[in-house]
C-alpha positions in Angstrom: -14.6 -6.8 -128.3 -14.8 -8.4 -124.7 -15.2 -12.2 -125.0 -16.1 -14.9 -122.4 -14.8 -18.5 -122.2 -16.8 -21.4 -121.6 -15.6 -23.0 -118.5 -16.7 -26.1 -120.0 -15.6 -26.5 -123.6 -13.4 -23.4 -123.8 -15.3 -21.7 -126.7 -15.4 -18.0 -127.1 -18.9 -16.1 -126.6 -19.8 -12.3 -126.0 -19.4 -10.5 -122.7 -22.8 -10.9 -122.1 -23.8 -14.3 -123.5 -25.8 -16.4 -120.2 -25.4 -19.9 -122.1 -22.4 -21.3 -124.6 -22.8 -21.0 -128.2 -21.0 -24.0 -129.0 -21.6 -26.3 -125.9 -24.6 -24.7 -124.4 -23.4 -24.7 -121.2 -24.5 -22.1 -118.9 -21.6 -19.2 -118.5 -20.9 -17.9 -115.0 -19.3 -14.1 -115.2 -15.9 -14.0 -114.7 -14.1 -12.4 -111.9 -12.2 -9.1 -112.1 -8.6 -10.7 -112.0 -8.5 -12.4 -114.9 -5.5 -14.6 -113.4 -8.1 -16.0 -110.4 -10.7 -18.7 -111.3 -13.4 -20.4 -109.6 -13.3 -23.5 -108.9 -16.3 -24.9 -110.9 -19.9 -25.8 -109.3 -21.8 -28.8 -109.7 -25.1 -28.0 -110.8 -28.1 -27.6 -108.4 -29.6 -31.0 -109.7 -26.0 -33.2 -109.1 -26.7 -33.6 -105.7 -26.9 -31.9 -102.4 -24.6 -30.0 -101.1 -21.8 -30.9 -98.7 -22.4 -30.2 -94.9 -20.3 -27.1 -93.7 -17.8 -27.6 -90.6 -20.7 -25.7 -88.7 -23.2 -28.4 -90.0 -20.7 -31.3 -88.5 -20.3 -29.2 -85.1 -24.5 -29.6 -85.0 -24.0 -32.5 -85.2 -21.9 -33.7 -83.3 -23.7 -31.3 -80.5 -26.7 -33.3 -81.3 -25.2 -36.4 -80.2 -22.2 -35.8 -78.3 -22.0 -36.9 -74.3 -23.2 -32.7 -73.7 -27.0 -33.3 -75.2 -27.0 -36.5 -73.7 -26.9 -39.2 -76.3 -24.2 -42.4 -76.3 -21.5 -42.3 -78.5 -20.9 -45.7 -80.3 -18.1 -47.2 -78.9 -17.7 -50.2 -81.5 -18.6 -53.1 -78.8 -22.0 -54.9 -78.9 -24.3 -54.3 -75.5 -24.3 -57.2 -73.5 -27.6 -59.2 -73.5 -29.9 -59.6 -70.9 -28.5 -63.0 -70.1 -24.9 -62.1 -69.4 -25.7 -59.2 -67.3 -24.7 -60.2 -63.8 -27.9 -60.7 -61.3 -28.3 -58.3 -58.3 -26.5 -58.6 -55.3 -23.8 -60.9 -57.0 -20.5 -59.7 -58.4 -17.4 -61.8 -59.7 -14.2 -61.9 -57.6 -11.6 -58.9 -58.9 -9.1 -60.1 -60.5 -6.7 -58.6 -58.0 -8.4 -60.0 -55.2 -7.7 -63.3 -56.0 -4.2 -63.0 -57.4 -3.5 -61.1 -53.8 -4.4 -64.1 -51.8 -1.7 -66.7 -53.0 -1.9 -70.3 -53.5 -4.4 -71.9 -50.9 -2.0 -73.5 -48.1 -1.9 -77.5 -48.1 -3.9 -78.6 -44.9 -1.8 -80.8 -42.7 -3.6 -84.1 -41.6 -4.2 -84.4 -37.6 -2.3 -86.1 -36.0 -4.2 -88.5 -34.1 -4.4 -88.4 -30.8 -3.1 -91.9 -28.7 -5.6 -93.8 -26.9 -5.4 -93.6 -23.3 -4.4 -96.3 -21.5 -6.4 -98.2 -19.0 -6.3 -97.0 -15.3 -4.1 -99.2 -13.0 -4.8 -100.5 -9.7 -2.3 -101.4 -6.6 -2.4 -102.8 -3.5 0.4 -100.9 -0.9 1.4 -103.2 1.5 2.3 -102.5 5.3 5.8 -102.4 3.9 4.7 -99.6 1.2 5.8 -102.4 -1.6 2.8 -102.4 -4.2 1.7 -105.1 -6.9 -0.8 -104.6 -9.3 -4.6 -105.8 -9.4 -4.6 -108.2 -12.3 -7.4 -108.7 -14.3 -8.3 -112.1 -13.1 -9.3 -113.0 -9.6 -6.3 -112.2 -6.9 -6.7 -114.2 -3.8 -4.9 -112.7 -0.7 -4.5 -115.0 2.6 -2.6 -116.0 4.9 0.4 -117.0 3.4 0.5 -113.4 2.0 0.0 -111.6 5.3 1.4 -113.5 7.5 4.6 -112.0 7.4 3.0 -108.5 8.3 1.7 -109.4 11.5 3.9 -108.6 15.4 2.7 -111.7 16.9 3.0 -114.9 14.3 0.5 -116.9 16.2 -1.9 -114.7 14.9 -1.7 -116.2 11.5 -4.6 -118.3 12.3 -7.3 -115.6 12.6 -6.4 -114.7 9.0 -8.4 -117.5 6.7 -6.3 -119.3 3.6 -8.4 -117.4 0.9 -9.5 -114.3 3.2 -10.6 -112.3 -0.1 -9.9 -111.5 -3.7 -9.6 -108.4 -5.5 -9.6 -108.0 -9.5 -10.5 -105.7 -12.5 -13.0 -105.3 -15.1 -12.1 -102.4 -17.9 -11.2 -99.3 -16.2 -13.0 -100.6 -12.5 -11.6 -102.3 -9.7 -13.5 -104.8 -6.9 -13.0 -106.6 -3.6 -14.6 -109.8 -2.5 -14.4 -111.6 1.0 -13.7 -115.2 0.6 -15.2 -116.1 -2.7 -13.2 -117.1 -5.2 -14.4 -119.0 -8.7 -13.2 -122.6 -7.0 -14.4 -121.8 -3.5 -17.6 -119.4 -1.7 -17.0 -119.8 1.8 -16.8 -116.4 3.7 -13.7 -115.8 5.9 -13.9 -116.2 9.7 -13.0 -113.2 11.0 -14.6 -110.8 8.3 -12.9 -108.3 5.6 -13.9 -104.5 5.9 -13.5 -101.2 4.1 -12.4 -97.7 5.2 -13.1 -95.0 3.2 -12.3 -91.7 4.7 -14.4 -91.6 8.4 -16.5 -94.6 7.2 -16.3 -98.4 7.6 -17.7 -100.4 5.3 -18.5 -104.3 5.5 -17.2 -106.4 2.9 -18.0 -109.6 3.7 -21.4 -111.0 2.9 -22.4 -108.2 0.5 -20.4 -109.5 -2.8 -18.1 -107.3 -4.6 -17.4 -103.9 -3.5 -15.9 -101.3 -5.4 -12.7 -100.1 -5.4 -11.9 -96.0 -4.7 -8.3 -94.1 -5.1 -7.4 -94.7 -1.2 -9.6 -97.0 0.2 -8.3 -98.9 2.9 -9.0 -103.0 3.2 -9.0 -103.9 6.7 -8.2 -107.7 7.2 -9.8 -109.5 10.1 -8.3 -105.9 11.8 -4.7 -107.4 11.8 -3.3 -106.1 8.7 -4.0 -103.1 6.2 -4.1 -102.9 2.6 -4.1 -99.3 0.8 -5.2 -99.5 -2.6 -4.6 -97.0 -5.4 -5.0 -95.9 -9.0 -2.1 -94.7 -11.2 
């Protein structure tokens, strides 16, 4: 007589029995091999059954990069807040690492004030002295010694005229000094290029690079700036 097993207690029942005698487990037929068995089946109410590998390929068609869905990548989307604004972007990394320490800026240097214009006086013997900044009176005494015909001395007044500075300007005066205002007798002019200018009686006149002082037309003073 053919018996079946129970696959759950082990008991013996008849070929045909659907349920164990002894456990009352239901009996599922044996295959033809005797030597093969099935692996047992969890009941239909144990729990659902697990998804095939073509249930995991559906799935993962279903939300895959093909059917357009976003894979989780493990990292939290950034907020609204850190999301960079429009039309800005942060330097690259690379950028800034390319273009070196900023070079140290070296201080001006600064530049040395100019110095103040002089003035000379070129005398008939091309020997010049400079135009100090207080009043210069020229006369006789100083000319003298310039003229062919040494009676003419006389015609050339003690204090004929002065000449001085003030910042970067120069001036000439006939006769008047800060002691003394008495014009000289036989007149102080300037030439400058074709024209002849009248010193005396005007006040101060002044000074060009090249002007000529005429002195009671005896003796001629250049001056000039350097």
């Amino acid at each position: 007589m053919n018996v079946t097993k129970c696959s759950a207690c082990g008991s013996e029942n008849r070929q045909d029995a659907r349920f164990c005698d002894a456990c009352g487990a239901k009996i599922e037929p044996e295959a033809e091999t005797s030597e093969l068995k099935l692996a047992p089946m969890p009941a239909e109410d144990e729990g659902s059954i697990a998804p095939t590998n073509e249930d995991e390929s559906l799935v993962d068609s279903m939300f895959g990069p093909e059917a357009g869905g976003l894979e989780p990548t493990g990292e939290p989307e950034p907020s609204a807040d850190a999301m960079e604004p429009e039309g800005e972007s942060s330097p690259d990394l690379a950028d800034v690492e390319d273009e070196g320490p900023a070079e140290a800026t070296e201080p001006e240097e600064e530049l040395p004030a100019p110095l103040p214009k002089a003035g000379y006086l070129v005398f008939p013997d091309n020997t010049e002295q400079p135009i100090p900044p207080s009043q210069w009176l020229i006369g006789r005494t100083d000319l003298a010694k310039y003229l062919p015909d040494p009676k003419q001395a006389n015609e050339i007044s003690r204090g004929h005229l002065t000449v001085f500075q003030e910042g970067d300007r120069f001036f000439v005066e006939d006769g008047t000094t800060m002691v003394q205002r008495k014009a000289s007798t036989n007149k102080t002019w300037l030439v400058r290029g074709s024209s002849r200018i009248l010193v005396t009686g005007t006040g101060r006149t002044e000074l060009q690079h090249d002007d000529e002082i005429d002195v009671a037309e005896l003796v001629t003073l250049q001056f000039v700036v350097r």
